[in-house]
Each structure stands twice: as structure tokens, then as C-alpha cells.
PQR file of N, CA, C, O and H, with PARSE charges and radii, in Angstrom:
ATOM      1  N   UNK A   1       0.850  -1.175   0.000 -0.4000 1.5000
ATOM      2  CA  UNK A   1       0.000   0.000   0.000 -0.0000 2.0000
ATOM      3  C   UNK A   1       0.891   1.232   0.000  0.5500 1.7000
ATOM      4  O   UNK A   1       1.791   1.317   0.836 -0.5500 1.4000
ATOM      5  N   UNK A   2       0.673   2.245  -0.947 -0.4000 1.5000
ATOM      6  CA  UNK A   2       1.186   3.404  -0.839 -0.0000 2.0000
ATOM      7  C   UNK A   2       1.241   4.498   0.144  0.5500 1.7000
ATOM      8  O   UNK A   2       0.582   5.444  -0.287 -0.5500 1.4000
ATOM      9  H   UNK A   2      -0.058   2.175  -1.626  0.4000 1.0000
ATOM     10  N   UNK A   3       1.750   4.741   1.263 -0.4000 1.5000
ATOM     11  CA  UNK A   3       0.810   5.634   1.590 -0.0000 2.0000
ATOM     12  C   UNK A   3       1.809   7.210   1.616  0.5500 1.7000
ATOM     13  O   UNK A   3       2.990   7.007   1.334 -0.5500 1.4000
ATOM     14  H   UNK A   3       2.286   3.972   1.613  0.4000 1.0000
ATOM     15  N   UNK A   4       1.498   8.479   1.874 -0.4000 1.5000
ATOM     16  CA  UNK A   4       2.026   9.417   1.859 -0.0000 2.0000
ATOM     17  C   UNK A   4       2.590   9.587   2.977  0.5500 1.7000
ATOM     18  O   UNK A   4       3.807   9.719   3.103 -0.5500 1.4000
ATOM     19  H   UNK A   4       0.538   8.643   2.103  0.4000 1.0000
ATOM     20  N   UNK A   5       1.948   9.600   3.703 -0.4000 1.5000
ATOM     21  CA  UNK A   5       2.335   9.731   5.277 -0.0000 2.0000
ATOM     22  C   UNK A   5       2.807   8.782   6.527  0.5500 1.7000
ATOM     23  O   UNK A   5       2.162   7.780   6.836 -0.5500 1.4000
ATOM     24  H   UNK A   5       0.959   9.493   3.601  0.4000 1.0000
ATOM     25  N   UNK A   6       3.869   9.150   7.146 -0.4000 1.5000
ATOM     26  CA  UNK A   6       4.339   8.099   8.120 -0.0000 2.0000
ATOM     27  C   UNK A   6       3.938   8.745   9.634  0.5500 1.7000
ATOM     28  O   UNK A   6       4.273   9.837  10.092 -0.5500 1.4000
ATOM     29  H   UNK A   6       4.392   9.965   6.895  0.4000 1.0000
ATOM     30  N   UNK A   7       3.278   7.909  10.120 -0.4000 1.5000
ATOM     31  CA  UNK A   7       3.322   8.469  11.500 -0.0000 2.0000
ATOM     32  C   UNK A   7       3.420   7.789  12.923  0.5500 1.7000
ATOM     33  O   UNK A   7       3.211   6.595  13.136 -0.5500 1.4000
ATOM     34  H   UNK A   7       3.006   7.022   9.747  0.4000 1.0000
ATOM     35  N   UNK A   8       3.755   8.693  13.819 -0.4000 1.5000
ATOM     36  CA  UNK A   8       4.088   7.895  14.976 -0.0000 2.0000
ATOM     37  C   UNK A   8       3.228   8.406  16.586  0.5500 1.7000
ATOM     38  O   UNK A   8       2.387   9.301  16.506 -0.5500 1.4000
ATOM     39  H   UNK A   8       3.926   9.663  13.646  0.4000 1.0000
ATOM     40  N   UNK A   9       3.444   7.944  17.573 -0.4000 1.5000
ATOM     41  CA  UNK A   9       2.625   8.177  18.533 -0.0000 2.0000
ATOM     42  C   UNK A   9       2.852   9.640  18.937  0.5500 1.7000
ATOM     43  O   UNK A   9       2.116  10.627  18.949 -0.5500 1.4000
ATOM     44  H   UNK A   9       4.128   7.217  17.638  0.4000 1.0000
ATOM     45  N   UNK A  10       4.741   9.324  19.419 -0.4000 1.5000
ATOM     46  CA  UNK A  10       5.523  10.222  19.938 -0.0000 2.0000
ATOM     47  C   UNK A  10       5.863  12.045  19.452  0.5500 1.7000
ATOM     48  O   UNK A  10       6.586  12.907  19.952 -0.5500 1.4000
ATOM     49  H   UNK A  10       5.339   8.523  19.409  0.4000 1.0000
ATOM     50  N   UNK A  11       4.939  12.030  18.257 -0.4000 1.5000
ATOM     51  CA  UNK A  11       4.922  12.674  17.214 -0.0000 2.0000
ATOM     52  C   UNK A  11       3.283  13.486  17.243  0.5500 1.7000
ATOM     53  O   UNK A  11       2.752  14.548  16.918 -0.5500 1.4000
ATOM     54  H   UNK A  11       4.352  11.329  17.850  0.4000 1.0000
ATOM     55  N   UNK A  12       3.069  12.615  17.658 -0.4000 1.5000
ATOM     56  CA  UNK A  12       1.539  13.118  17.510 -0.0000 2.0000
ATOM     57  C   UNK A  12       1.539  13.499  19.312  0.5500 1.7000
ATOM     58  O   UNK A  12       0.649  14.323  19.523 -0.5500 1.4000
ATOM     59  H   UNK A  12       3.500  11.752  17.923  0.4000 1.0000
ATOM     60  N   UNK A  13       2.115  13.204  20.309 -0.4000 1.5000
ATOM     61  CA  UNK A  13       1.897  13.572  21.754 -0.0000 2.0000
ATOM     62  C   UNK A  13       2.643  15.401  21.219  0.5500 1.7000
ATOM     63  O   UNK A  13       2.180  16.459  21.645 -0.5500 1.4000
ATOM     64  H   UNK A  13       2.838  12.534  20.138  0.4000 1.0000
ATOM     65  N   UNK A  14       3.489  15.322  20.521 -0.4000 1.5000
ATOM     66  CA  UNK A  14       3.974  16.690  20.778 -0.0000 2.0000
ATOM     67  C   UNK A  14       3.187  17.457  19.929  0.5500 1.7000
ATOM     68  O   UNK A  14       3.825  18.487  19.712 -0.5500 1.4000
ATOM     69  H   UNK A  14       3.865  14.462  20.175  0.4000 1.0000
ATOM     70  N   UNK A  15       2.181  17.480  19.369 -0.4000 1.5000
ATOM     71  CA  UNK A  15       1.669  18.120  18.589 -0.0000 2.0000
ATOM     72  C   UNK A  15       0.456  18.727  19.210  0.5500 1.7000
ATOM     73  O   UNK A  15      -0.167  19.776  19.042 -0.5500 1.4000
ATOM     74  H   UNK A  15       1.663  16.644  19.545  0.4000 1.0000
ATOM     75  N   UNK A  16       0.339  17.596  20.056 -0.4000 1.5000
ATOM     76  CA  UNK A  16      -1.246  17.602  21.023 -0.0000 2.0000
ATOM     77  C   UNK A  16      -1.228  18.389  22.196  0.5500 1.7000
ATOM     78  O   UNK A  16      -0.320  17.925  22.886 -0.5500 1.4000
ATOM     79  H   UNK A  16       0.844  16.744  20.193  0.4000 1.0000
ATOM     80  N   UNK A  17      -1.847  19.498  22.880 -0.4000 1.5000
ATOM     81  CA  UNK A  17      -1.314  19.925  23.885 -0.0000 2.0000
ATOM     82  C   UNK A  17      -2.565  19.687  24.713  0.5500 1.7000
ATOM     83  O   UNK A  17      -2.414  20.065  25.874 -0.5500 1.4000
ATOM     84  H   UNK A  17      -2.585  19.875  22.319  0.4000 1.0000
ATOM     85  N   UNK A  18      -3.459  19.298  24.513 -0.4000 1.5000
ATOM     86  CA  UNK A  18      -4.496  18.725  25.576 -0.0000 2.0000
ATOM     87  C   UNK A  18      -4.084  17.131  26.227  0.5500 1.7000
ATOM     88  O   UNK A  18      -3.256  16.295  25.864 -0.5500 1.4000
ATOM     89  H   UNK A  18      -3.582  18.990  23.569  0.4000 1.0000
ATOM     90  N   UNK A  19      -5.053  17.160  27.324 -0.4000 1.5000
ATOM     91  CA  UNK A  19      -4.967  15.545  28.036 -0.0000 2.0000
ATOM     92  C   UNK A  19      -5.390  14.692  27.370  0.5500 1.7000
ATOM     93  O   UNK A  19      -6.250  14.965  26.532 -0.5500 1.4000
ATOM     94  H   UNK A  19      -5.726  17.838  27.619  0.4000 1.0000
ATOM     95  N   UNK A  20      -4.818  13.101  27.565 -0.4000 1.5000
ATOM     96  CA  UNK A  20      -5.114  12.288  26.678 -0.0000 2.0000
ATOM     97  C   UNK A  20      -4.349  12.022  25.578  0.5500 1.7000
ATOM     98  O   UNK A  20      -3.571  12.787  25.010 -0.5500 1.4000
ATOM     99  H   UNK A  20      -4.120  12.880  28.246  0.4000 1.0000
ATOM    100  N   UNK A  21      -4.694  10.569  25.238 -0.4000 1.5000
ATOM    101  CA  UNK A  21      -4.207   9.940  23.912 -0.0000 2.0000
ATOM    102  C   UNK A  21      -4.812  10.894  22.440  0.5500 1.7000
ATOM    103  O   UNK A  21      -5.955  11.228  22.128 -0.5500 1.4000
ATOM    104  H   UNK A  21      -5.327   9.947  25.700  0.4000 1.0000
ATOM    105  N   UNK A  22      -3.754  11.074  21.904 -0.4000 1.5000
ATOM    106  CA  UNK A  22      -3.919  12.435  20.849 -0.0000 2.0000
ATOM    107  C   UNK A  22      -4.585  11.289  19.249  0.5500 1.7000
ATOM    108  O   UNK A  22      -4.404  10.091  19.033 -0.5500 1.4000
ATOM    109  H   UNK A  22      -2.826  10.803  22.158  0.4000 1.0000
ATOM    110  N   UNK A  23      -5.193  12.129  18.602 -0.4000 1.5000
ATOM    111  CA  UNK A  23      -5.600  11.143  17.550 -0.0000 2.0000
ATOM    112  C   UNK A  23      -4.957  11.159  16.741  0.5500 1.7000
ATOM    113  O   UNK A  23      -4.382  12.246  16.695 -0.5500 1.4000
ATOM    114  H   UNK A  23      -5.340  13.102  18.778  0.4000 1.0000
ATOM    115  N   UNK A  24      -4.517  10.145  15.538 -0.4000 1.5000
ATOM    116  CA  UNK A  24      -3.348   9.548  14.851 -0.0000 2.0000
ATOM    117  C   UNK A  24      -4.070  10.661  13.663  0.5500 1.7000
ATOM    118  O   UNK A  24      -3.171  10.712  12.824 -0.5500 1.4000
ATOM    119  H   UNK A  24      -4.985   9.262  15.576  0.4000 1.0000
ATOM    120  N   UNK A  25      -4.969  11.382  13.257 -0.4000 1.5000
ATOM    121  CA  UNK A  25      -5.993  12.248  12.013 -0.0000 2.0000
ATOM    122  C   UNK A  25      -4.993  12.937  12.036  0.5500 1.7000
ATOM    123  O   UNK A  25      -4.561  13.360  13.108 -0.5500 1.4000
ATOM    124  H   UNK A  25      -5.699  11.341  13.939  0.4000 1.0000
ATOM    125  N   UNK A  26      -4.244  13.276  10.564 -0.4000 1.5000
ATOM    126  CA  UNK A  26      -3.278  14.142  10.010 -0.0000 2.0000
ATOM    127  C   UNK A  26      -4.363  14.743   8.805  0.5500 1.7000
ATOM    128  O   UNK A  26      -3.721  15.364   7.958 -0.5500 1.4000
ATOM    129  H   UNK A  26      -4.595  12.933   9.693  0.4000 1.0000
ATOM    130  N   UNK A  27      -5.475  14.721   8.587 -0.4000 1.5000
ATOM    131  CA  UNK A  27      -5.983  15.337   7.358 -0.0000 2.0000
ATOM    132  C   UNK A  27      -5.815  15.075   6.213  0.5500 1.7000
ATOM    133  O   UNK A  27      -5.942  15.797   5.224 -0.5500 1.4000
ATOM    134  H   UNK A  27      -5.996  14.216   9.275  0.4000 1.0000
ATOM    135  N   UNK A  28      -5.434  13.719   6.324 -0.4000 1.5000
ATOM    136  CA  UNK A  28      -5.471  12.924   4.622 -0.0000 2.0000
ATOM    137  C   UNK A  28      -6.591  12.006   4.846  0.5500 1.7000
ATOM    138  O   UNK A  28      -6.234  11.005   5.466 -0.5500 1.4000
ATOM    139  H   UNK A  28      -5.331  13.133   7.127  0.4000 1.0000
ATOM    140  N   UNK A  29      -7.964  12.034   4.503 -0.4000 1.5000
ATOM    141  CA  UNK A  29      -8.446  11.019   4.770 -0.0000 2.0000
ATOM    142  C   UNK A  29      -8.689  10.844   3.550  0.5500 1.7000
ATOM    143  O   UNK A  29      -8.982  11.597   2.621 -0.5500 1.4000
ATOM    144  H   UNK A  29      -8.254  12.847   3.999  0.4000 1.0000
ATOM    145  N   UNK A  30      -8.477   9.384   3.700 -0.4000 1.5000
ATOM    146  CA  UNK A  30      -8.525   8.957   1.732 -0.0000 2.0000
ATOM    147  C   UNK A  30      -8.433   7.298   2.050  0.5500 1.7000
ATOM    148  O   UNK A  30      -7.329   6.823   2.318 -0.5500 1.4000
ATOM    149  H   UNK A  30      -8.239   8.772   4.455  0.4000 1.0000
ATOM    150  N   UNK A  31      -9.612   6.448   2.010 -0.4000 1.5000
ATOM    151  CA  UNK A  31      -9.259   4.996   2.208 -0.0000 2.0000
ATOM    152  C   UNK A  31      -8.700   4.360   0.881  0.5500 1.7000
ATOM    153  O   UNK A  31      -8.611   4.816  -0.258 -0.5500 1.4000
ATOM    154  H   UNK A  31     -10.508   6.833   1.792  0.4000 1.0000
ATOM    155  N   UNK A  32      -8.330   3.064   1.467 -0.4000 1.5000
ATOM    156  CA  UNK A  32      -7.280   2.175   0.558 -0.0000 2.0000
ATOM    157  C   UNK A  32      -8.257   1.087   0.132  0.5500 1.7000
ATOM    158  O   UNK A  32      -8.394   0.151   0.920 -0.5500 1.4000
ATOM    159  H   UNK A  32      -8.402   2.693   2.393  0.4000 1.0000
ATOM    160  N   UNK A  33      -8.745   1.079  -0.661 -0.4000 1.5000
ATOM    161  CA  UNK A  33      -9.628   0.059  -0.945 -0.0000 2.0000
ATOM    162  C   UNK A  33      -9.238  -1.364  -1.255  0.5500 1.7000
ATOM    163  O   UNK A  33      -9.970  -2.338  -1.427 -0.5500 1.4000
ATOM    164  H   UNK A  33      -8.634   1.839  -1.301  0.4000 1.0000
ATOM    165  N   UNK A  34      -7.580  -1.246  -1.298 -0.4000 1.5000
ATOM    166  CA  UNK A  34      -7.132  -2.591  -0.845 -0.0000 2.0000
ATOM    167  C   UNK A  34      -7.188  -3.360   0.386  0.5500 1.7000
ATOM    168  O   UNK A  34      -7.611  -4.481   0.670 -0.5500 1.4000
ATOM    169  H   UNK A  34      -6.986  -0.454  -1.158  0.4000 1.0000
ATOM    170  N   UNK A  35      -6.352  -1.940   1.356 -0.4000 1.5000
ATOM    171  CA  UNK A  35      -6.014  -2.696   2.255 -0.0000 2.0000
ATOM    172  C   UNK A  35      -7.202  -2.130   3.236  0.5500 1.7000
ATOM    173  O   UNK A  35      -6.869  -2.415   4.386 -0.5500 1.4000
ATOM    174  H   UNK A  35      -6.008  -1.029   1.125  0.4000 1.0000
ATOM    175  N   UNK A  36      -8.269  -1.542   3.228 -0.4000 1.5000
ATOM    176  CA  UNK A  36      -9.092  -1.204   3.982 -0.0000 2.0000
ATOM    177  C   UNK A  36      -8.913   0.375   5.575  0.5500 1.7000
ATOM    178  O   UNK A  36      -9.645   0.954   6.377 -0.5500 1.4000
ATOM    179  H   UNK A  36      -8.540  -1.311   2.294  0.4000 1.0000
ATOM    180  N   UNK A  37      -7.304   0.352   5.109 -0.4000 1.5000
ATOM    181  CA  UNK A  37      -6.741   1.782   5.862 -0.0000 2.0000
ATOM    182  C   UNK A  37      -6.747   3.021   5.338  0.5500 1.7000
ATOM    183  O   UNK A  37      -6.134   3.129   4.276 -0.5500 1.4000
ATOM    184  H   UNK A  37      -6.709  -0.118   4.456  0.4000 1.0000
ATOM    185  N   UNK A  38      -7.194   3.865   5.716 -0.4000 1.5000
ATOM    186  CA  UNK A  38      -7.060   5.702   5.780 -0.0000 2.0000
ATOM    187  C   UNK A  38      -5.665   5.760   5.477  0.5500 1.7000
ATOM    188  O   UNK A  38      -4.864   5.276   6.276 -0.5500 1.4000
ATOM    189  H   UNK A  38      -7.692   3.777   6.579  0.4000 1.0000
ATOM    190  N   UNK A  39      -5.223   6.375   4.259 -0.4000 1.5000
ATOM    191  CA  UNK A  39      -3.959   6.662   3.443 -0.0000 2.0000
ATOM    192  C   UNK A  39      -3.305   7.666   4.633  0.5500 1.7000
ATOM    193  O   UNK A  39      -2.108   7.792   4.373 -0.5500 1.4000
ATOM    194  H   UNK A  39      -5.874   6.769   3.610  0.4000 1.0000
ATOM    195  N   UNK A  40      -3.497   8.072   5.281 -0.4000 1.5000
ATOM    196  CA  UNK A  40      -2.952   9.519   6.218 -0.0000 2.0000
ATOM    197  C   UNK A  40      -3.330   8.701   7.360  0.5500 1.7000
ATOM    198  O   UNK A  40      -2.211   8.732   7.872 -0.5500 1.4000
ATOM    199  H   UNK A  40      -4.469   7.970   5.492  0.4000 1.0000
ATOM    200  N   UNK A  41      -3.973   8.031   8.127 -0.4000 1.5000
ATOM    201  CA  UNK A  41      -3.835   7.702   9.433 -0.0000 2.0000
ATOM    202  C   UNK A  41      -3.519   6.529   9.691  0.5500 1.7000
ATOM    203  O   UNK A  41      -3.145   6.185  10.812 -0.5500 1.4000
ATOM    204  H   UNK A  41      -4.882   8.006   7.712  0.4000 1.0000
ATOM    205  N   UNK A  42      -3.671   5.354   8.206 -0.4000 1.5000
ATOM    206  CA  UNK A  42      -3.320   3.932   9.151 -0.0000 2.0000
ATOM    207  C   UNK A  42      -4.786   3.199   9.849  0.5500 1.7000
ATOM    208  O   UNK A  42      -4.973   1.997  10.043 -0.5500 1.4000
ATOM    209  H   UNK A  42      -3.975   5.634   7.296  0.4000 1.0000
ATOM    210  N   UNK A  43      -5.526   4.103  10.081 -0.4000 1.5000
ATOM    211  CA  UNK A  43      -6.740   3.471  10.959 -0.0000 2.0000
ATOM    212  C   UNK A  43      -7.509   2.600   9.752  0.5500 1.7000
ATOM    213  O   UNK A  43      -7.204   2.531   8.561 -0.5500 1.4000
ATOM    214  H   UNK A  43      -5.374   5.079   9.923  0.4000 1.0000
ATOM    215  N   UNK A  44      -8.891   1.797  10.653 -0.4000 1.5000
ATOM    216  CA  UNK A  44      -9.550   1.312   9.684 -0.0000 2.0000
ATOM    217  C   UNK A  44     -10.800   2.033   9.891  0.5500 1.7000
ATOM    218  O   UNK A  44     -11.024   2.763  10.857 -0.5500 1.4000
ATOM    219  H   UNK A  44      -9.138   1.854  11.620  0.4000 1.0000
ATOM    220  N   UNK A  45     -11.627   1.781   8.898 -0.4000 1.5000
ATOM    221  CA  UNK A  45     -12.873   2.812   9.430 -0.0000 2.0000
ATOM    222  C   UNK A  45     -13.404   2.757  10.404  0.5500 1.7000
ATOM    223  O   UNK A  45     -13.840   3.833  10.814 -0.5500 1.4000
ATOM    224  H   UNK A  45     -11.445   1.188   8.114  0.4000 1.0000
ATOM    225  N   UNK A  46     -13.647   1.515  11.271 -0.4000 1.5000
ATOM    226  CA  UNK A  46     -14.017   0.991  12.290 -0.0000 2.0000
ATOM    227  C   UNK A  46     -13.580   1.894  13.334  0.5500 1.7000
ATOM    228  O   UNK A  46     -14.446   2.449  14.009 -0.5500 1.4000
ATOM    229  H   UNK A  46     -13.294   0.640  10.938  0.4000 1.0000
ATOM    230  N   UNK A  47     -12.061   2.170  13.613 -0.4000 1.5000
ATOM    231  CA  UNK A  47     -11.216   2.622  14.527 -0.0000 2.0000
ATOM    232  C   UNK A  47     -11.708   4.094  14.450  0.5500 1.7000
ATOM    233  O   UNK A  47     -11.824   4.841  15.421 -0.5500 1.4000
ATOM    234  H   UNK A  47     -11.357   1.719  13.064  0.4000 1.0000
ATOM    235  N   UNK A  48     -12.004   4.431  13.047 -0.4000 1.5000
ATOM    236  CA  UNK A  48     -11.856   5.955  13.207 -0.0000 2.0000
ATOM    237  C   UNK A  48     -13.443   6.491  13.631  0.5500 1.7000
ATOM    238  O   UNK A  48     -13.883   7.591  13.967 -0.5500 1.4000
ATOM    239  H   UNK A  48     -11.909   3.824  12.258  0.4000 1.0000
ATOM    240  N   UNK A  49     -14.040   5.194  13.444 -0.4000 1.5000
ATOM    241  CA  UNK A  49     -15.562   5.806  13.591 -0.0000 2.0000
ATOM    242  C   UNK A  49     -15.807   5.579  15.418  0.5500 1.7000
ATOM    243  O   UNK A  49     -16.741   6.200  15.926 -0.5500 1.4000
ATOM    244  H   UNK A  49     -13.683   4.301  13.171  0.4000 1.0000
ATOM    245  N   UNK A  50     -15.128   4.883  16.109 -0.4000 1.5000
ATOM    246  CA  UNK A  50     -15.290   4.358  17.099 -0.0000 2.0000
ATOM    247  C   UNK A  50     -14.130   5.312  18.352  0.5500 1.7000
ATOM    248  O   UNK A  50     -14.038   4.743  19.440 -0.5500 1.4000
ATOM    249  H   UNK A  50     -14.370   4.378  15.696  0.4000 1.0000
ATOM    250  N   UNK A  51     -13.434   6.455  18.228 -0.4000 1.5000
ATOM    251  CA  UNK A  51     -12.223   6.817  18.367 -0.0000 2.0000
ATOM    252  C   UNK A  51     -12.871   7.941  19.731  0.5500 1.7000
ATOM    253  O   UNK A  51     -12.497   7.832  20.899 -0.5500 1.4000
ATOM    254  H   UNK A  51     -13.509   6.917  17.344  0.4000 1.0000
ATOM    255  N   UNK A  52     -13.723   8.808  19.326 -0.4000 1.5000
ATOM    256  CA  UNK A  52     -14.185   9.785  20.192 -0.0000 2.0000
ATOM    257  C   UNK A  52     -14.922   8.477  21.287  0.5500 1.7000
ATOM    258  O   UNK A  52     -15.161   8.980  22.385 -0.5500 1.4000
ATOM    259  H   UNK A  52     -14.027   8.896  18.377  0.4000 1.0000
ATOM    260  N   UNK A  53     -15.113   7.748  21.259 -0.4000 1.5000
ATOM    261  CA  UNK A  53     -15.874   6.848  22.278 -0.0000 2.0000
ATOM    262  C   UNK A  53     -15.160   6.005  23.127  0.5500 1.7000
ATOM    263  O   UNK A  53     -15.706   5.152  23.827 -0.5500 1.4000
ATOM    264  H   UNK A  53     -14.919   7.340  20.367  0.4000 1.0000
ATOM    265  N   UNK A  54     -13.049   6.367  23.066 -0.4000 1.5000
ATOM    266  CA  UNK A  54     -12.763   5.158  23.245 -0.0000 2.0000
ATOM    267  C   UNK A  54     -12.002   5.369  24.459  0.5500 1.7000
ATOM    268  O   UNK A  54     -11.715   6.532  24.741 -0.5500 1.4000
ATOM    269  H   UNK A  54     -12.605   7.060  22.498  0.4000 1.0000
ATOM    270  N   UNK A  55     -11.655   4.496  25.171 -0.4000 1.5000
ATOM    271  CA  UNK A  55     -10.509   4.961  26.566 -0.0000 2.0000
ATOM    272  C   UNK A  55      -9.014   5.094  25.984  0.5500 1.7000
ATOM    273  O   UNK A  55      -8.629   4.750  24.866 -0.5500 1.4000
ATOM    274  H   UNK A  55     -11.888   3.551  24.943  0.4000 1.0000
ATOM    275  N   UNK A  56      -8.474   5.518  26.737 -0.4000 1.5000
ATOM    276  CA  UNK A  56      -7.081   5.910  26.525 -0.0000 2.0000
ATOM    277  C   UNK A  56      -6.637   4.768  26.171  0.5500 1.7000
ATOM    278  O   UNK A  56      -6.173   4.595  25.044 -0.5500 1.4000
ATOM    279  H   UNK A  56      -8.786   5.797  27.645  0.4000 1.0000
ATOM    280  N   UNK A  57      -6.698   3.931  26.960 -0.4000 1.5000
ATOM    281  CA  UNK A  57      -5.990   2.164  26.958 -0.0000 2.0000
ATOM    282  C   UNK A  57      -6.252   2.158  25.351  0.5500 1.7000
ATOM    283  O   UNK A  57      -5.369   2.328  24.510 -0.5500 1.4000
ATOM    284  H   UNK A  57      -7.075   4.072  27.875  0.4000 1.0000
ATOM    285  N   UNK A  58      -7.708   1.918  25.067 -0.4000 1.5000
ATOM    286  CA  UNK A  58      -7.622   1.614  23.909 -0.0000 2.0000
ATOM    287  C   UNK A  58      -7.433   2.360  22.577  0.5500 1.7000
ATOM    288  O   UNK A  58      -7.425   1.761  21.501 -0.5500 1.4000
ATOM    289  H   UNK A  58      -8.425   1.780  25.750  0.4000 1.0000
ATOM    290  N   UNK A  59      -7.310   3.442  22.669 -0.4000 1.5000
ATOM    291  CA  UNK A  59      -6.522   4.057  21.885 -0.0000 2.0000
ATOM    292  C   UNK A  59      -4.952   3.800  21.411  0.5500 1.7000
ATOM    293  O   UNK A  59      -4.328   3.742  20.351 -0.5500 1.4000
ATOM    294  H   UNK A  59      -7.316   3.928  23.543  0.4000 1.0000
ATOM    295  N   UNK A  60      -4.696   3.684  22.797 -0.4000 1.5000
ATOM    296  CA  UNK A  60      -3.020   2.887  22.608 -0.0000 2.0000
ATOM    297  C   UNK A  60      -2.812   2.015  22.325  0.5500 1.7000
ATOM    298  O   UNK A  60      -1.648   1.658  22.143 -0.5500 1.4000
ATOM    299  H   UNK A  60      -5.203   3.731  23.658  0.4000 1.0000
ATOM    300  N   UNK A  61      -4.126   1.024  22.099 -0.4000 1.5000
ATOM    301  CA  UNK A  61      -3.962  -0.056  21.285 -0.0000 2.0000
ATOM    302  C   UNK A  61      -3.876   0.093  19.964  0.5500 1.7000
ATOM    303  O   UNK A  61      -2.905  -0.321  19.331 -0.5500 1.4000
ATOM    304  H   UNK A  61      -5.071   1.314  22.246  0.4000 1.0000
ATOM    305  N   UNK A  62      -5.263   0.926  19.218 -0.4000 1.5000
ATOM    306  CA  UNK A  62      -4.663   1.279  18.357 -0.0000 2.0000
ATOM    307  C   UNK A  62      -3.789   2.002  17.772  0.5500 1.7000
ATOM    308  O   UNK A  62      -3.587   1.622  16.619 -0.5500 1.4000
ATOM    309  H   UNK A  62      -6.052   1.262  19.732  0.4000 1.0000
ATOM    310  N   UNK A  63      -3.150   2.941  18.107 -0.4000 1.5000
ATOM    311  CA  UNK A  63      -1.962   3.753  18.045 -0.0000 2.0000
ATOM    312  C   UNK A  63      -0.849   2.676  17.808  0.5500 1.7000
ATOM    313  O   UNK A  63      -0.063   2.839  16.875 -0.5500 1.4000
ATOM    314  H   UNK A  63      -3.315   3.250  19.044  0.4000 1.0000
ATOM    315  N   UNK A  64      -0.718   1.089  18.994 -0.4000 1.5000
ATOM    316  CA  UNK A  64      -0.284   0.268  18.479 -0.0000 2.0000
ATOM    317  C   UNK A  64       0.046  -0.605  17.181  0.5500 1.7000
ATOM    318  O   UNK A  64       1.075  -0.999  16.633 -0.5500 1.4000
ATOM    319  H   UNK A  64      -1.356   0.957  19.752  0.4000 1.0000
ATOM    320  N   UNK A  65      -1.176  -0.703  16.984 -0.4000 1.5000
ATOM    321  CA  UNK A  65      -1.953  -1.199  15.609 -0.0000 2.0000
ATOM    322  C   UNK A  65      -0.820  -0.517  14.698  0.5500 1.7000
ATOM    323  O   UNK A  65       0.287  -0.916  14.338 -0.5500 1.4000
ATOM    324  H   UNK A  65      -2.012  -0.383  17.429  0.4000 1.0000
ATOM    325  N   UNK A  66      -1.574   0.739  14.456 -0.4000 1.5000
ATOM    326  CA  UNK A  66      -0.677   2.050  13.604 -0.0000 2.0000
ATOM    327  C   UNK A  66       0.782   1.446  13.446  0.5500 1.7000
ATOM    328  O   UNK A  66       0.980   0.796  12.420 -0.5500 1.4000
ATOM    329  H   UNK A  66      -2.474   1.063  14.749  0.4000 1.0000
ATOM    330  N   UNK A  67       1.669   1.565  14.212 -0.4000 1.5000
ATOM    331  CA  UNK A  67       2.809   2.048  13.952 -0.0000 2.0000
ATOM    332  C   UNK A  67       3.143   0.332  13.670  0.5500 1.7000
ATOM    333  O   UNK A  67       4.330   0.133  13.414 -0.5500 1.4000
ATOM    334  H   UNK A  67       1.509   2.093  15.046  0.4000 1.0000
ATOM    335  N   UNK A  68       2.310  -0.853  13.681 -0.4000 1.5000
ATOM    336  CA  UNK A  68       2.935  -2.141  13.356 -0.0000 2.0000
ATOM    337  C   UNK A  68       2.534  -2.330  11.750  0.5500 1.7000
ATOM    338  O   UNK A  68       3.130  -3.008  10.913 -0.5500 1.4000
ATOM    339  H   UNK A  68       1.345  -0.692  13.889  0.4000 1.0000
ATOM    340  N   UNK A  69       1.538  -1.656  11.611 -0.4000 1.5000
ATOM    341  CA  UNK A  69       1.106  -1.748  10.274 -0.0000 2.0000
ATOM    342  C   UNK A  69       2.073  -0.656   8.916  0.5500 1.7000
ATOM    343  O   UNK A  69       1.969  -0.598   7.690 -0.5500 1.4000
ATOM    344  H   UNK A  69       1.053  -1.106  12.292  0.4000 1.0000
ATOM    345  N   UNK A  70       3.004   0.094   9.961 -0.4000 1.5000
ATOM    346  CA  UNK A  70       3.937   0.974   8.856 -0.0000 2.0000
ATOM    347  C   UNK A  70       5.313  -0.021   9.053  0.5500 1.7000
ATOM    348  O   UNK A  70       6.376   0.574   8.876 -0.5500 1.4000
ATOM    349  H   UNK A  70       3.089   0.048  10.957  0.4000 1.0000
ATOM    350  N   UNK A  71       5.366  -0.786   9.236 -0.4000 1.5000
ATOM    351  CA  UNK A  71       6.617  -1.832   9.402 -0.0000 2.0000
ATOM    352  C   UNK A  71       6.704  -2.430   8.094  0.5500 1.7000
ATOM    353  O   UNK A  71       7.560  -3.283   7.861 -0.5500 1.4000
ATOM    354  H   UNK A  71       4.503  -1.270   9.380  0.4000 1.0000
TER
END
């Protein structure tokens, strides 16, 4: 999968200056109709539709997700 953008957690904490797990949304939203991921975030729609609802924990799961899927 192509994607434009690389991103990381540690990257997105410094960007974020509120509390909380910061969201991986860089403003490319553009899905992959291959691989079923947001070209700019890595998420799946699932994740991104489910994200404002989620606990920190699980955010860091997916944030996890993220950065195994740019490997």
C-alpha cells in the first residue's frame, strides 16, 4: 500500500497539547480500498468511527496497531 504519510505516537503527543491519547488524524483522509486503511492515518474505518468513544488504553492499542502496520 502506498501511503504518503508516516506516523508515529511520539509525534503526535507533541503536537497535542491537551490531556489524553492524541488522535493519529493528520488530514489525509482517503481509504485504501485494498487494504481497507485511511492513506494519512493507518486506521480502519471501524477505529476511526469508534475513536471519540474510546478509553485511553484503547486508543493505545490502536496507536499500536498504527505504527505495526507501517513496518
Amino acid at each position: 500500500m502506498n501511503h504518503n504519510v508516516l506516523i508515529n505516537l511520539a509525534d503526535a503527543r507533541q503536537r497535542h497539547s491537551g490531556p489524553g491519547v492524541p488522535s493519529p488524524c493528520v488530514s489525509v483522509c482517503q481509504m485504501d480500498t485494498d487494504s481497507g486503511l485511511c492513506r494519512g492515518c493507518w486506521r480502519t474505518i471501524d477505529e476511526i468511527a469508534g475513536w471519540s468513544a474510546l478509553s485511553d488504553e484503547a486508543r493505545l492499542q490502536i496507536w499500536s496497531r498504527i505504527e505495526e502496520r507501517q513496518r
